[in-house]
C-alpha positions in Angstrom: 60.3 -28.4 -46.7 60.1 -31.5 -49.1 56.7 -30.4 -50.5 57.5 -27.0 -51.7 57.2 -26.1 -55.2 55.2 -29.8 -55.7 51.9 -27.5 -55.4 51.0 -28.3 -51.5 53.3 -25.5 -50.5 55.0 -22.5 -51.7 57.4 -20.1 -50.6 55.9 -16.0 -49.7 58.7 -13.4 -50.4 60.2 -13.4 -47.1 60.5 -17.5 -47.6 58.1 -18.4 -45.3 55.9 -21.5 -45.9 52.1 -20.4 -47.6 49.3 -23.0 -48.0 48.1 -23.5 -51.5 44.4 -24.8 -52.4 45.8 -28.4 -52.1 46.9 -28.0 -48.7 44.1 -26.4 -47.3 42.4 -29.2 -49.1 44.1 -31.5 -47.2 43.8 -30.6 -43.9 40.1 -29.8 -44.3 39.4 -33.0 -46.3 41.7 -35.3 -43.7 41.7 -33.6 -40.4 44.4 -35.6 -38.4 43.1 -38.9 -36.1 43.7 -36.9 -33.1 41.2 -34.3 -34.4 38.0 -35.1 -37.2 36.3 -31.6 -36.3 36.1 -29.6 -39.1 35.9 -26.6 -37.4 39.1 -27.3 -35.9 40.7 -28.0 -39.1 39.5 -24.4 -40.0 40.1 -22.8 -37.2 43.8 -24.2 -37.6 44.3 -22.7 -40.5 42.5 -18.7 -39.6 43.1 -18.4 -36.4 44.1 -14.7 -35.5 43.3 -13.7 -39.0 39.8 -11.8 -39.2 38.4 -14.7 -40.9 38.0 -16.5 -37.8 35.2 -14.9 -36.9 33.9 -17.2 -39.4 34.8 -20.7 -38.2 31.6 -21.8 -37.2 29.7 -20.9 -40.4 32.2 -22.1 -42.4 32.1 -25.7 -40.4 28.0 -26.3 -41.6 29.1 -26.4 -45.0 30.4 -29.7 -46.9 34.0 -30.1 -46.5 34.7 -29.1 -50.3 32.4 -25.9 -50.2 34.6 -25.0 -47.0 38.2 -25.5 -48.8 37.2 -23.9 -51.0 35.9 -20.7 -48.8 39.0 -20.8 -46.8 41.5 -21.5 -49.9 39.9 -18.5 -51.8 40.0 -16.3 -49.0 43.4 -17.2 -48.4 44.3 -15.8 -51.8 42.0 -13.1 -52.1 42.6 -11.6 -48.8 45.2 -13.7 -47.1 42.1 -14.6 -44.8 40.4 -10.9 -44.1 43.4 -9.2 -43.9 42.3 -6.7 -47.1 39.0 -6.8 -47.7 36.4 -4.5 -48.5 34.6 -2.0 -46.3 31.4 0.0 -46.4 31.4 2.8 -44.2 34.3 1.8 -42.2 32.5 -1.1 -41.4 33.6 -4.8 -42.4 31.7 -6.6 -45.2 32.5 -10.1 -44.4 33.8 -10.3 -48.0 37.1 -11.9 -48.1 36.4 -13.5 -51.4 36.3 -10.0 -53.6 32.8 -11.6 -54.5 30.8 -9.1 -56.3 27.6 -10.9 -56.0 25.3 -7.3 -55.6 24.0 -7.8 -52.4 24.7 -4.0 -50.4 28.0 -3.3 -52.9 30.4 -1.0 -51.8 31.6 1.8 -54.5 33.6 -0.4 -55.5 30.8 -3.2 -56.4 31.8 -6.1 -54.0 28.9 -7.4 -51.7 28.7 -6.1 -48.5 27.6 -8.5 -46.2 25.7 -7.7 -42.7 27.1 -11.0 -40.9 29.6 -13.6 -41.0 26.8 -16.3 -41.4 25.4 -14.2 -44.0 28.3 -14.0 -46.1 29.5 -17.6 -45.8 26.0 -18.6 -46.7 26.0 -16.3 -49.6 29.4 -17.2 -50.9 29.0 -20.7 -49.8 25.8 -21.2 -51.6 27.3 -20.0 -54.9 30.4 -22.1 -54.5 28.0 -24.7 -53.8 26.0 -24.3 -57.1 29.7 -24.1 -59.1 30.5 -27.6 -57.7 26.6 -29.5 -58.8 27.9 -28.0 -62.1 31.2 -30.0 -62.5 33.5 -26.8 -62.0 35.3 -28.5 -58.7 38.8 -27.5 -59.1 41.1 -24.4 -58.2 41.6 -23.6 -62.4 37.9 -24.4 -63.2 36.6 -22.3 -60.4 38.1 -18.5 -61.8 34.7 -18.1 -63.1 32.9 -18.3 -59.5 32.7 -14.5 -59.2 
């Protein structure tokens, strides 16, 4: 409870404990001693959400490009929770990245696999990063 409000976690509504960037950060960046597995540190986080579905694509990417997938994610869909469809089938966005490739009516990608999308998404976080735009503020231009 100590770390509320000092931008590692916040309070929801209800006053339950969410993650922020920082956290997720965190336990991506330093996964515990009893654990170094990256996918483990994600699947921490998503498990149950529909995000999971992701966990191993998003463990093949560097550790920054991955807080950053699960971080944004978190806040743009609290992890696949809202996300867009085509069809009524899923799009593997959970970022609300509207990058053109299949776009719904509503223009956000529509992505035919989770591998595809984190590789997509992933890639362009990727390219963001090489350009010196690394943190949560600089990084409201990645869409």
């Amino acid at each position: 409870m100590s770390l509320i409000g000092k931008g590692i976690i916040r309070e929801n509504k209800n006053g339950q404990e969410m993650p922020t960037f920082k956290k997720i950060a965190c336990i991506i960046s330093n996964p515990s001693s009893e654990d170094n597995s990256l996918k483990n540190s994600i699947l921490g986080l998503i498990s149950g959400h529909p995000m999971e579905v992701m966990t191993e694509a998003i463990s093949w990417q560097d550790r920054t490009v991955a807080s950053f997938l699960v971080a944004i994610a978190k806040k743009e869909s609290s992890w696949g929770e809202h996300a867009p469809s085509k069809k009524g089938k899923d799009c593997y966005n959970y970022w609300g990245y509207k990058g053109g490739q299949n776009p719904t009516e509503s223009g956000y990608s529509c992505f035919e696999t989770p591998e595809q999308a984190v590789s997509v998404v992933g890639a362009r976080i990727q390219k963001l990063i090489n350009q010196g735009i690394d943190t949560p503020e600089k990084m409201l231009v990645w869409k």
